[in-house]
Short mmCIF file of the C-alpha atoms (twelve columns), coordinates in Angstrom:
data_MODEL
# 
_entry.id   MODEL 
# 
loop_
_atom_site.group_PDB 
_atom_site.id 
_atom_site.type_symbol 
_atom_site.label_atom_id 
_atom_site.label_alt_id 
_atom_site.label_comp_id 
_atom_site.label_asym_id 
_atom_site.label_seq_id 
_atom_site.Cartn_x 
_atom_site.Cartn_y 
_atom_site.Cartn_z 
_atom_site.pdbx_PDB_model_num 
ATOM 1   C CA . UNK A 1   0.000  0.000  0.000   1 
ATOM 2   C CA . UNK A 2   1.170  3.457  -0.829  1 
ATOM 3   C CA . UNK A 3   1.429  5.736  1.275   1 
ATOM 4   C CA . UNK A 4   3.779  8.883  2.236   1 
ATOM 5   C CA . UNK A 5   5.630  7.025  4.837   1 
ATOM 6   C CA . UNK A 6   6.244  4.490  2.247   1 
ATOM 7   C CA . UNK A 7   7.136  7.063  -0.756  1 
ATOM 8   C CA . UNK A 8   9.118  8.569  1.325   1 
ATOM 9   C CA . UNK A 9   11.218 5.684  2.614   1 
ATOM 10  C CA . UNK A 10  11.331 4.252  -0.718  1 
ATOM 11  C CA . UNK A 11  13.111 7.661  -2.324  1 
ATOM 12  C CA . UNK A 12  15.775 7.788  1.247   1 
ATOM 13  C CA . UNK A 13  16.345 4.262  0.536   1 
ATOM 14  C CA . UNK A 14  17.145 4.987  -3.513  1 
ATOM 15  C CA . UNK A 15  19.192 8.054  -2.800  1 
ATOM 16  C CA . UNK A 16  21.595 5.898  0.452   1 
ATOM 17  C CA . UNK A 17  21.859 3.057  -2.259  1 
ATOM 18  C CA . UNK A 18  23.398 5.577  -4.322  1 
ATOM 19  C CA . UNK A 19  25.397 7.293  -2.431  1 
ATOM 20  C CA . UNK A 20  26.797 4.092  -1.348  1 
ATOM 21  C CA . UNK A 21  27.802 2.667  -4.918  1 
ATOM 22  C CA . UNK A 22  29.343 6.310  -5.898  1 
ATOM 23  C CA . UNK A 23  31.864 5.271  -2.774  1 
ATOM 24  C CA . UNK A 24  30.302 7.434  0.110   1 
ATOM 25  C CA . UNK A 25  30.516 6.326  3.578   1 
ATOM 26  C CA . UNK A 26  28.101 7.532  6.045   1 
ATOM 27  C CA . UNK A 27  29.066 8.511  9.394   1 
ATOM 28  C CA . UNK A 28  27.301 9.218  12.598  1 
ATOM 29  C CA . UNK A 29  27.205 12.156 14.846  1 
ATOM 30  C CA . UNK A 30  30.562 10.798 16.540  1 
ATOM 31  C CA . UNK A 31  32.517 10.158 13.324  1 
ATOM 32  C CA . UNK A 32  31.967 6.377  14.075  1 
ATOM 33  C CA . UNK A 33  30.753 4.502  10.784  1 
ATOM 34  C CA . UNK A 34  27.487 3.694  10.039  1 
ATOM 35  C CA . UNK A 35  27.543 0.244  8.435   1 
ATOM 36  C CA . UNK A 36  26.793 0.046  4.958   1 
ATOM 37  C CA . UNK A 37  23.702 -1.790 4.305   1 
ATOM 38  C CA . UNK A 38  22.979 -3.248 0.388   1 
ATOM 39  C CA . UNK A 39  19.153 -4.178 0.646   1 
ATOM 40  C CA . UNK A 40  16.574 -3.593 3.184   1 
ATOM 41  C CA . UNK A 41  12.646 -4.711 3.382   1 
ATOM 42  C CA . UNK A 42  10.390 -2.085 2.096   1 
ATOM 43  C CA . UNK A 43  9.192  -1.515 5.732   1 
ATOM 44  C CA . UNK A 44  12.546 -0.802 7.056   1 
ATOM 45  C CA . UNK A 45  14.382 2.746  6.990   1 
ATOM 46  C CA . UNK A 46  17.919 2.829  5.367   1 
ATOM 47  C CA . UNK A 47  20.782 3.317  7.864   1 
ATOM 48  C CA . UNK A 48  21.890 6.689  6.896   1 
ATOM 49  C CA . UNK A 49  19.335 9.636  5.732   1 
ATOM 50  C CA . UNK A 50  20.120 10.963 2.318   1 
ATOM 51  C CA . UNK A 51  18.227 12.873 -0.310  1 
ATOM 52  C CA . UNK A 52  20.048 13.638 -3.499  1 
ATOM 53  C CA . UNK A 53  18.362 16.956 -5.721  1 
ATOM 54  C CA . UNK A 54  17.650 16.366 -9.445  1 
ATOM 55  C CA . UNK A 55  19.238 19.461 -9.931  1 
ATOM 56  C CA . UNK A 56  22.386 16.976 -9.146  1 
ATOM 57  C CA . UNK A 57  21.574 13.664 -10.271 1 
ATOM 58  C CA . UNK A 58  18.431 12.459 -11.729 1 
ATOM 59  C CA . UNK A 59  18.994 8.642  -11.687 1 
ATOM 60  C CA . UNK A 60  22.205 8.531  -9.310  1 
ATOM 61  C CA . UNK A 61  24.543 9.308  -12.378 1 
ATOM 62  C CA . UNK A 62  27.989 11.271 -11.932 1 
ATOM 63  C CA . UNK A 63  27.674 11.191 -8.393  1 
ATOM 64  C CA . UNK A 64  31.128 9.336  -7.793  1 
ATOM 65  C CA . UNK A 65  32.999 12.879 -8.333  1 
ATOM 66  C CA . UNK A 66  30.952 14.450 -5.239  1 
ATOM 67  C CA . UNK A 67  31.151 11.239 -2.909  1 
ATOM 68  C CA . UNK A 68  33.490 8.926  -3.937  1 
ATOM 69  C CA . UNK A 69  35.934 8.163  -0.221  1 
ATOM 70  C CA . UNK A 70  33.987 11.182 1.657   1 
ATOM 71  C CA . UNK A 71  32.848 10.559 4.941   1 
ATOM 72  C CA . UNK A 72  28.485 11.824 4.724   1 
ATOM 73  C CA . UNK A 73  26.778 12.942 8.343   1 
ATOM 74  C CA . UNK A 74  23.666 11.655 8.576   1 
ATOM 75  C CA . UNK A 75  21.273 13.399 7.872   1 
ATOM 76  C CA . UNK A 76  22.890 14.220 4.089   1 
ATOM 77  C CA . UNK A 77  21.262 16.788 1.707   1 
ATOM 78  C CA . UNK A 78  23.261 16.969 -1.727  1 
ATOM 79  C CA . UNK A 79  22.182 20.021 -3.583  1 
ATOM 80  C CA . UNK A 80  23.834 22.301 -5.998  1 
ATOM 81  C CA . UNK A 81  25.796 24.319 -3.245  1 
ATOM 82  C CA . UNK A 82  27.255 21.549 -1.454  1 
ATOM 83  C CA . UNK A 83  27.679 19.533 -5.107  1 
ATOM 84  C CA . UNK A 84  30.222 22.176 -5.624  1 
ATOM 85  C CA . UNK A 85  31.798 22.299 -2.074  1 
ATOM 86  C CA . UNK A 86  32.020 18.369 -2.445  1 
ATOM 87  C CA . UNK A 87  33.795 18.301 -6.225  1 
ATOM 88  C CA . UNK A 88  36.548 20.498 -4.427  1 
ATOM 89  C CA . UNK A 89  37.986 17.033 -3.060  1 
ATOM 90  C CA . UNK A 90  39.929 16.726 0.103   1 
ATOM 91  C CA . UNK A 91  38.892 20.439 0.746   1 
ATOM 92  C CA . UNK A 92  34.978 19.215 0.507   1 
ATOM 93  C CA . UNK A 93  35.173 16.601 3.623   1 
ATOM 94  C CA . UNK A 94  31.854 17.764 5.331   1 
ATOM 95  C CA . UNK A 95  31.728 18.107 9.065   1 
ATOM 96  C CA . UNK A 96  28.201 18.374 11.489  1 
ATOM 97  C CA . UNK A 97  27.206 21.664 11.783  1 
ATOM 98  C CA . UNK A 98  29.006 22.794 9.020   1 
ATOM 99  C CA . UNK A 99  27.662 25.484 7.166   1 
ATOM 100 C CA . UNK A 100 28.673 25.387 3.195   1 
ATOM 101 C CA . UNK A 101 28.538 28.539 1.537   1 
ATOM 102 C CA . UNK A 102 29.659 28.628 -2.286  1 
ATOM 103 C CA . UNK A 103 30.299 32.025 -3.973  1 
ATOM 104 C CA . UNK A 104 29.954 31.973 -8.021  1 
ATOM 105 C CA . UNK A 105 31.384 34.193 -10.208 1 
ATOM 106 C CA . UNK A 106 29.018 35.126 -13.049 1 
# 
């Protein structure tokens, strides 16, 4: 049965499986590890909370540049800003709290 618990688990579920096979590794408030996990039941949550834009990726393409060996707090929000601050590499490790603010030239 659909419902917005369920459409909205099965979207966080989509976007952690991503983020895992780009090379991401999700971290909890500590810095300990959160354990990768490859499948789940549809009536369990995913072990990390992410939600990837469109604006970014639309079917979890060319996200390896933005995640690939970064550690990812929980909860993760990839948008255009922090797309940017994350293709910077070692300077784009993310840290709780952190506030990312990207200036653009035009």
């Amino acid at each position: 049965r659909d419902t917005p618990t369920t459409a909205r688990r099965s979207i966080l579920s989509q976007h952690y499986r991503w983020a895992i096979k780009a090379g991401g590794r999700f971290v909890a408030q500590g810095g300990q590890p959160i354990p990768e996990k490859e499948s789940f039941s549809q009536d369990e949550e995913p072990p990390a909370v992410c939600e990837i834009s469109p604006l970014v990726s639309y079917f979890g393409e060319g996200l390896e540049k933005y995640m690939r060996g970064k550690n990812l707090p929980s909860p993760f929000l990839l948008d255009e800003s922090k797309a940017e601050f994350l293709a910077l590499g070692e300077a784009g490790q993310l840290h709780f709290g952190q506030k990312v603010h990207i200036f653009l030239k035009n």
